[in-house]
N, C-alpha and C positions, 0 to 999 in steps of 0.2 A: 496598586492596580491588580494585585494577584498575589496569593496563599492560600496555601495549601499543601496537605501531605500526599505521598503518591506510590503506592506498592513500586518497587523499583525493576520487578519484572513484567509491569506494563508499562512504564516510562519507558524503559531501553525499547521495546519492542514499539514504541508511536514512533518514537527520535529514529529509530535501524528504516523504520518502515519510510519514512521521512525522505530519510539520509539517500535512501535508493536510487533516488532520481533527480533530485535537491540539493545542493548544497545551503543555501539561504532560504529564507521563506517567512512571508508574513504568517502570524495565528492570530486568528479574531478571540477574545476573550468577551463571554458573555455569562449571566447569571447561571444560565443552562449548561456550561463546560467551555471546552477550548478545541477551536475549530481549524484545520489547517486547509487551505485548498489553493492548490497550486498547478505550474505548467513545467516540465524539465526545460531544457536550453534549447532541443531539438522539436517541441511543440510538440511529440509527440505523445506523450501518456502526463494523463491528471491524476495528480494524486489528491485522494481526499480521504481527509482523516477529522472523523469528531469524537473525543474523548467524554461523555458526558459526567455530571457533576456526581454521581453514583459510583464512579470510577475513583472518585476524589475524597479523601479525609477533608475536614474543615476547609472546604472550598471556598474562597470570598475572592470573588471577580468585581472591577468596575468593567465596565463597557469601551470597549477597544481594540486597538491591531499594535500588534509588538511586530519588530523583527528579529527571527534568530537566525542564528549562523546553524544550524542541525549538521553540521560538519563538527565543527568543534564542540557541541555537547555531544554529540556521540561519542567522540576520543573521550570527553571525560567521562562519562557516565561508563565506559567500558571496565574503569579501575572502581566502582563502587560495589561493594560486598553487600552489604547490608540491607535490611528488606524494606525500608522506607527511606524516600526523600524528600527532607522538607524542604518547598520551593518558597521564596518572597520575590514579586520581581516590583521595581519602580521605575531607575534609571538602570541598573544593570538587573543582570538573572541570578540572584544565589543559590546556593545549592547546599543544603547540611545533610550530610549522611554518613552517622556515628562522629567521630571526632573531628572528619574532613568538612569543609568550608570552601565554596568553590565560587567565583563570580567574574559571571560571561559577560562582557559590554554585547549590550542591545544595539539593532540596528536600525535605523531609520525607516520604517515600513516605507515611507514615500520614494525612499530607490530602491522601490521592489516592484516588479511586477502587479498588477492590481488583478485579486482575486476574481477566477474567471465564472462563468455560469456554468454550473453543471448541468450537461450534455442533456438534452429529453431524447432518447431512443426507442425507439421499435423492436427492440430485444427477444426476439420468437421463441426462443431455445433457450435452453437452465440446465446445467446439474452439477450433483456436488462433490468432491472428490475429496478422499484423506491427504492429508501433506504428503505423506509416504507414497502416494500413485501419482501425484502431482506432482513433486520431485525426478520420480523414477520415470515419467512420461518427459517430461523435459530435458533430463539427461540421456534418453535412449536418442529423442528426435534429434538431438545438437552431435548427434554421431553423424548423420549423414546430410544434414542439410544445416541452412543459415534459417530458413523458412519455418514455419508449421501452420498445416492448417487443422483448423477445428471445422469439425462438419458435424450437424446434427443433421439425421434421417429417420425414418419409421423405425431400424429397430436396434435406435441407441444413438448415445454420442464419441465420435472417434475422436483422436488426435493426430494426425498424418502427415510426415515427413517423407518429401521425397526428391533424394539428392541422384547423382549422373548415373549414382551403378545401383544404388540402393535405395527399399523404400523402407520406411517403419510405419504402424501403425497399431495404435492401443487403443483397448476397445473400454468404455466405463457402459456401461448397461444398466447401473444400478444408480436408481438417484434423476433419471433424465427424465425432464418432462419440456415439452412446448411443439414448435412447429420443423420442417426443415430450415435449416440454415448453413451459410458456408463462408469461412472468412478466413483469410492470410493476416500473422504475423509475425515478425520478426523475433526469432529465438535468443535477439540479442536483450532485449526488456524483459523476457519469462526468465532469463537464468540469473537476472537478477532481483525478481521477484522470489526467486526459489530460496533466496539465499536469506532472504526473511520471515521464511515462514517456519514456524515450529513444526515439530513430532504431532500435537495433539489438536493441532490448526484443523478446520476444514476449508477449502478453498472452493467458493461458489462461482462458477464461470457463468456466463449469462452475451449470447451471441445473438447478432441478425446477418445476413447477406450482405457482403462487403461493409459493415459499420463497423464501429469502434466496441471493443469488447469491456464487457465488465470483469474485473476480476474481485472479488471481495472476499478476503481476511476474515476467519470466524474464528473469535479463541473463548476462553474461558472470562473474559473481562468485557464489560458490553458496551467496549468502544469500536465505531464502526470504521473498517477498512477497506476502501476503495482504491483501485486503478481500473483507468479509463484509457485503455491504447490505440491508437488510429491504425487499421489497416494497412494492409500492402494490395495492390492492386494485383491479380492472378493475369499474368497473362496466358492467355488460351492457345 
């Protein structure tokens, strides 16, 4: 059903990316690559991840949905050294990378969630930030609130926490482009998005008024990373 070789610092980074919010998860496998798109437990953020076949050595897909545990290949994939891994999967997922041999039991995608439609939104507002101010804006706002919100206005896009005694707010001025917009969420999903993004990541946020945020993953390999988080409601 699936082979193929896979740089080993874009695997760990789909499977980390995965793992985030996921423990289980069906991946659609087609000629074009391998597609994950999923819901966490709490309904609240879609991850979606397509690795296209450009990303892949000797890619040979039949047409299908597997189930993986992205829990337990991340713990394995954590101990591989080596800069390629050959995958084969049929009944289980093997894994060869240098002398190791690894083979995950597949899971039954039919007790899995069935992959959801990706959201169509009115997204008025865009821009893009380096990992290192997108980390550093995350960890400043989780100083003083559970919340954050993102607001795009005429001159620029902020990020703004504000908890009982204190307020934060970072300013990205560079990179913004669209209309106003203003949206709550939870710092509990950003700190763990933060925790999978590299040094040389760009992170494109992409908002409307009160809707679900885009966040999307740009790295050096041209597999596309998406989360999709549902709002918090502001009360006034």
């Amino acid at each position: 059903m699936l082979s193929t070789t896979v740089n080993t610092r874009m695997l760990k980074k789909a499977v980390r990316v995965s793992n985030a919010f996921l423990n289980e998860t069906r991946a659609k496998l087609t000629e074009e690559g391998i597609a994950i798109r999923a819901v966490d437990a709490g309904n609240i953020c879609l991850t979606d991840i397509f690795i296209p076949k450009e990303d892949l050595e000797a890619f040979k897909a039949g047409e299908g949905v597997i189930g993986i545990n992205v829990s337990r290949l991340n713990d394995v994939l954590k101990a591989v050294k080596d800069d390629f891994v050959e995958i084969e999967c049929d009944k289980n997922l093997k894994l060869k990378a240098g002398k190791a041999q690894y083979s995950i039991a597949l899971i039954d995608p039919s007790s899995l969630k069935a992959e959801p439609k990706l959201p169509v939104l009115n997204l008025k507002a865009e821009t893009v930030v380096d990992a290192s101010e997108f980390k550093n804006a995350v960890s400043m706002a989780s100083k003083v609130a559970d919340n954050v919100i993102f607001s795009a206005e005429e001159n620029g896009f902020q990020i703004i926490a504000e908890g009982d005694i204190e307020d934060v707010r970072i300013d990205f001025l560079e990179g913004y482009t669209g209309e106003q917009a203003r949206v709550m969420l939870s710092l509990e999903y950003l700190k763990e998005i933060v925790k999978v993004v590299d040094k040389d990541d760009a992170v494109r946020i992409a908002i409307g008024t009160d809707l679900p945020v885009r966040i999307g993953i740009e790295s050096e390999f041209s597999t596309t990373i998406l989360y999709f988080i549902a709002p918090r409601i502001e009360v006034k």
